[in-house]
C-alpha positions in Angstrom: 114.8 81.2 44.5 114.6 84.4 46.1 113.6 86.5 48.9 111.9 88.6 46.8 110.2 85.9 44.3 108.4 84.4 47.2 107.0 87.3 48.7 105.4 88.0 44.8 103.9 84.2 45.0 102.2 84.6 48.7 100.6 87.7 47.6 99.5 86.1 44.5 98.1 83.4 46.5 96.7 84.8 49.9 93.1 85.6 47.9 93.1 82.1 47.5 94.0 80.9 51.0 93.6 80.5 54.8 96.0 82.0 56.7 96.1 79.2 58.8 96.3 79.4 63.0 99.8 78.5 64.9 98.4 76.5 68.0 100.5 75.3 70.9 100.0 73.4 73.8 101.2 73.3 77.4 100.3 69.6 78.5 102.7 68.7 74.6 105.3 71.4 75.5 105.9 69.7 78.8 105.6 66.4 77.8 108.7 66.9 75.2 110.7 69.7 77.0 110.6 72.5 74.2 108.3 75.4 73.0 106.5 73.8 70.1 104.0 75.7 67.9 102.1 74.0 65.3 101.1 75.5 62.2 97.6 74.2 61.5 97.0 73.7 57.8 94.6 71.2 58.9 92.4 74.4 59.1 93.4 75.6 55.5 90.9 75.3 52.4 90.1 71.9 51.8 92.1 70.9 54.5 96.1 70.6 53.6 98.7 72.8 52.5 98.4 71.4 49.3 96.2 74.5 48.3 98.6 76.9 48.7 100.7 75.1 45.7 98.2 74.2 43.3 96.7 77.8 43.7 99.8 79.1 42.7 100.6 76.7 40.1 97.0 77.4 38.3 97.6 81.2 39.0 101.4 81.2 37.0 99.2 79.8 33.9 98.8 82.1 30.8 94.8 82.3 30.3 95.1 80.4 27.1 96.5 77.3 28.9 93.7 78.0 31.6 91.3 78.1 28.9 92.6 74.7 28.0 92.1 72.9 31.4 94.7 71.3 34.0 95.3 67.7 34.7 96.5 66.0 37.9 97.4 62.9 39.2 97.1 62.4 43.1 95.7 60.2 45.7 93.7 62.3 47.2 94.8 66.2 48.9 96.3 67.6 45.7 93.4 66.4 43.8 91.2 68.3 46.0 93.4 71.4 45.9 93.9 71.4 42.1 90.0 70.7 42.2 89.0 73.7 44.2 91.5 76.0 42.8 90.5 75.7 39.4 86.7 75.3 40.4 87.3 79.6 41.6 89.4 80.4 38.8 86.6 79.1 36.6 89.4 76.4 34.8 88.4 72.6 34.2 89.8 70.0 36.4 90.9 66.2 35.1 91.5 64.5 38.1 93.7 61.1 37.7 92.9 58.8 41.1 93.5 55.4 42.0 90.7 53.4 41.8 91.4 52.5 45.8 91.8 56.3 46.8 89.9 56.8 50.2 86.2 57.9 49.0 86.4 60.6 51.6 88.7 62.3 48.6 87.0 61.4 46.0 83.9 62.7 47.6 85.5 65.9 47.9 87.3 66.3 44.4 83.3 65.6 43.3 82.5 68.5 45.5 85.1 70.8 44.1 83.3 69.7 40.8 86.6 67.9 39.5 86.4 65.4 36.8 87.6 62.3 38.0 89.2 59.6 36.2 90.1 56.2 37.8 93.1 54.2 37.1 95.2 51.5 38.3 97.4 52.2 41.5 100.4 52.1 40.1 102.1 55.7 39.4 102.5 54.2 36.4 99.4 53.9 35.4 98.5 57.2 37.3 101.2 59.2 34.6 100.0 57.1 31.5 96.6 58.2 32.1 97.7 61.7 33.1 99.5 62.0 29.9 96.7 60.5 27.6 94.3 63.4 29.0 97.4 66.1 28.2 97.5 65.5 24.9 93.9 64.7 24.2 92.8 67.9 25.8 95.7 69.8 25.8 95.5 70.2 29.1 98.9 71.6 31.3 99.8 68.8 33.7 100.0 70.2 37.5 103.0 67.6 39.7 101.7 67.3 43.1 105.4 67.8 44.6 107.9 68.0 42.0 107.0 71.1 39.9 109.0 74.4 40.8 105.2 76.6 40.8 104.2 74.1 43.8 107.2 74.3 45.6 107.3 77.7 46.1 102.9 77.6 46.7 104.2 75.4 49.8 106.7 78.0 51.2 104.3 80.5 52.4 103.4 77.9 55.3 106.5 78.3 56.4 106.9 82.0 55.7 104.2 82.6 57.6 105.0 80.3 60.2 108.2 82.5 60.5 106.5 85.7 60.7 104.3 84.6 63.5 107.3 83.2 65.3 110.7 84.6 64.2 112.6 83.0 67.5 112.5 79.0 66.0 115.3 76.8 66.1 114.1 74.2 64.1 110.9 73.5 61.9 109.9 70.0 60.6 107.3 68.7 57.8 106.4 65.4 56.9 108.2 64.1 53.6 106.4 62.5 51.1 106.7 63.3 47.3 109.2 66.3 48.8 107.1 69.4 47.9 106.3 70.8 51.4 109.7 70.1 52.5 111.3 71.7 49.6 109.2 74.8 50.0 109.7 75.0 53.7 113.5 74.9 53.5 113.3 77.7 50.4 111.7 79.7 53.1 113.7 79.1 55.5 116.8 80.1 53.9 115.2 83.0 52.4 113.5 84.6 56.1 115.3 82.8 58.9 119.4 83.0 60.0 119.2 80.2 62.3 116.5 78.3 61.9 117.0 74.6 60.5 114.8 72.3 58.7 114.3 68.9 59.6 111.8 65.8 57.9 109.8 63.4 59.9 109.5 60.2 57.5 107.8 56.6 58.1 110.7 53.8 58.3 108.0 52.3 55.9 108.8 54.6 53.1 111.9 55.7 54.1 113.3 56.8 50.8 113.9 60.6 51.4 116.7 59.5 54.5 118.2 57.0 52.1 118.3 59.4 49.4 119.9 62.2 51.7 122.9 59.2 52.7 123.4 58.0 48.7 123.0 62.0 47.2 120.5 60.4 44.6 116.5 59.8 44.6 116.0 56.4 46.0 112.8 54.5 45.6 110.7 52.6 47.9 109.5 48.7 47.3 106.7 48.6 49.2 104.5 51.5 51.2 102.9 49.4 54.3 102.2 52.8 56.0 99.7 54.3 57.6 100.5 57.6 56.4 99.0 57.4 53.1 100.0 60.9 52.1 103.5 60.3 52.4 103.6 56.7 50.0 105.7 58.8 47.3 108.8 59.5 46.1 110.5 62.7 45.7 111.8 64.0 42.4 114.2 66.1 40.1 112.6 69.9 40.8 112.8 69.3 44.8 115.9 66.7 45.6 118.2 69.3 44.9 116.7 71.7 47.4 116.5 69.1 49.9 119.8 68.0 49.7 121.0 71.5 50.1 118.9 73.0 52.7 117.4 70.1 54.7 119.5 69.2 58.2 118.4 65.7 57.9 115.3 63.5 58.1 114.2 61.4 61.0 112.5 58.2 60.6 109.6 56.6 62.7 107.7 53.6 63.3 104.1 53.0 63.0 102.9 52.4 66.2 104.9 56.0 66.9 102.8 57.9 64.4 99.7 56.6 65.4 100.8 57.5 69.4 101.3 61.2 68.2 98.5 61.5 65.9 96.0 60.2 69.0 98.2 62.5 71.5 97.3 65.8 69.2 93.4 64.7 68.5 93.1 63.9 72.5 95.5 66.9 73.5 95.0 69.8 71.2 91.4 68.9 69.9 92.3 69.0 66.1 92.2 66.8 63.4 95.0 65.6 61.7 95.5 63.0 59.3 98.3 60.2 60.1 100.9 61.7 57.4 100.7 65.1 59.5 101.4 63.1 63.1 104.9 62.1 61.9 107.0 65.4 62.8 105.2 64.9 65.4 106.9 61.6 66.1 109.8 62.7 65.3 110.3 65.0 67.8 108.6 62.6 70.5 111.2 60.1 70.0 114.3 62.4 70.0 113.1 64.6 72.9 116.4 65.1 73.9 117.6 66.2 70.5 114.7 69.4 71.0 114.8 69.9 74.4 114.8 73.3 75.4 114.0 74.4 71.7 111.7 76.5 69.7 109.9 74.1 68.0 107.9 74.7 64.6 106.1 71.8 63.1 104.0 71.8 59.8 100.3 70.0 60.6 100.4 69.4 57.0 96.3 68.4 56.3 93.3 66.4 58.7 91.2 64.8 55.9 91.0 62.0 57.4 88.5 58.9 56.8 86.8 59.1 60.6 85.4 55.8 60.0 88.8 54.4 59.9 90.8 55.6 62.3 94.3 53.7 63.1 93.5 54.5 66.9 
């Protein structure tokens, strides 16, 4: 993916989207040692970065497959993004959601004027039902993270990011299904010399470090995190970008997200959900590794259920 390409899909796009704020704080800067900025897409359009992919995605459809309708299967902040994207391109939404989604979600695919349709929580049952509705209405299935469209959505955080603040060392984005990640290190290699990119991943779904050490996508058993966003695997558009352009990927501990999600609502006054603390964490327990560093880190979304809140 080129320079060139990328520039083409954030101008597509920017109609679509926030450009989003880069904060920083002096109490957080001193507290770690480094110059960290944070790029808020907690403030973009339904509140995650995950607009910035599924607008592009929609957008790179020919308007007979638009006339046709997209499908999507997602927890929760694609769902919302494919839901409001499609709602201002005037394109139907099926919405495939676990029946145990957070309502806060569903309430806003339902605002977004998605169609929902429940299944069991199993991404099994979320790609059966996904399927059924592709072939039924011919719909053109949108991947939350692992189609090539959405990566490349995701990189104009970062390019942004980089615009704002050419100087940084390193930038870091939660890793879930892979998508953000992917996109952030395309962008990276495309508008920074020495800038590196590094992941910040829950040692409860901690199958993005193992797949970095085997070279192949590993799975997870079991997804006891509080980072719901990141209780995902990555897959065959966006391993092979992440293998090639991501430094490495730093794992954390619950108790360590939930410390670095209250430190940013307390410090900075934002909200962020618990996926988007864990670069965050990342950095705070390896402050030796950043000291002294430009520091950019991806607030990747703050929808957030406030009536249950891990702090």
């Amino acid at each position: 993916m080129d320079k060139t390409t990328l520039i083409e899909v954030h101008d597509r796009i920017k109609p679509f989207i926030h450009k989003t704020p880069v904060l920083s704080s002096s109490l957080i800067n001193k507290m770690v040692g480094a110059d960290i900025v944070f790029k808020c897409e907690n403030f973009q359009k339904m509140g995650a970065f995950k607009m910035r992919g599924a607008a592009n995605a929609i957008l790179s459809l020919s308007e007979e497959e638009r006339n046709r309708g997209v499908v999507t299967h997602s927890s929760g902040n694609f769902a919302q993004a494919v839901s409001l994207a499609a709602q201002k391109l005037d394109v139907k939404a099926y919405i495939v959601m676990p029946e145990n989604a957070p309502q806060v979600k569903k309430n806003g695919v339902k605002t977004y004027k998605g169609e929902i349709i429940e299944c069991e929580s199993t991404p099994q049952a979320r790609e059966a039902t996904a399927n059924k509705i592709k072939e039924e209405k011919g719909a053109s299935f949108l991947h939350p993270s692992n189609q090539d469209e959405v990566i490349y959505g995701n990189s104009t955080a970062a390019i942004e990011l980089l615009e704002e603040c050419p100087e940084l060392d390193v930038i870091l984005t939660p890793v879930g299904g892979g998508g953000l990640i992917a996109g952030t290190a395309l962008a990276v290699h495309n508008f920074s010399k020495k800038c590196k990119v590094i992941g910040g991943e829950p040692m409860e779904a901690d199958d993005a470090y193992r797949s970095l050490i085997s070279g192949k996508i590993e799975t997870n058993d079991s997804f006891h995190t509080v980072a719901d966003g990141l209780r995902t695997h990555l897959g065959d558009r966006n391993f092979p970008i992440i293998k090639k352009y991501v430094e490495k990927i730093i794992r954390v501990e619950e108790d360590e997200i939930i410390k670095a999600m209250q430190i940013i609502w307390e410090r900075m006054k934002i909200i962020i959900e618990p996926s988007c603390a864990v670069p965050f964490a990342a950095v705070l327990k390896n402050k030796e590794e950043f000291k002294n560093k430009n520091v950019g880190i991806i607030l990747s979304g703050g929808n957030v259920d406030v009536k249950n809140l891990p702090f």
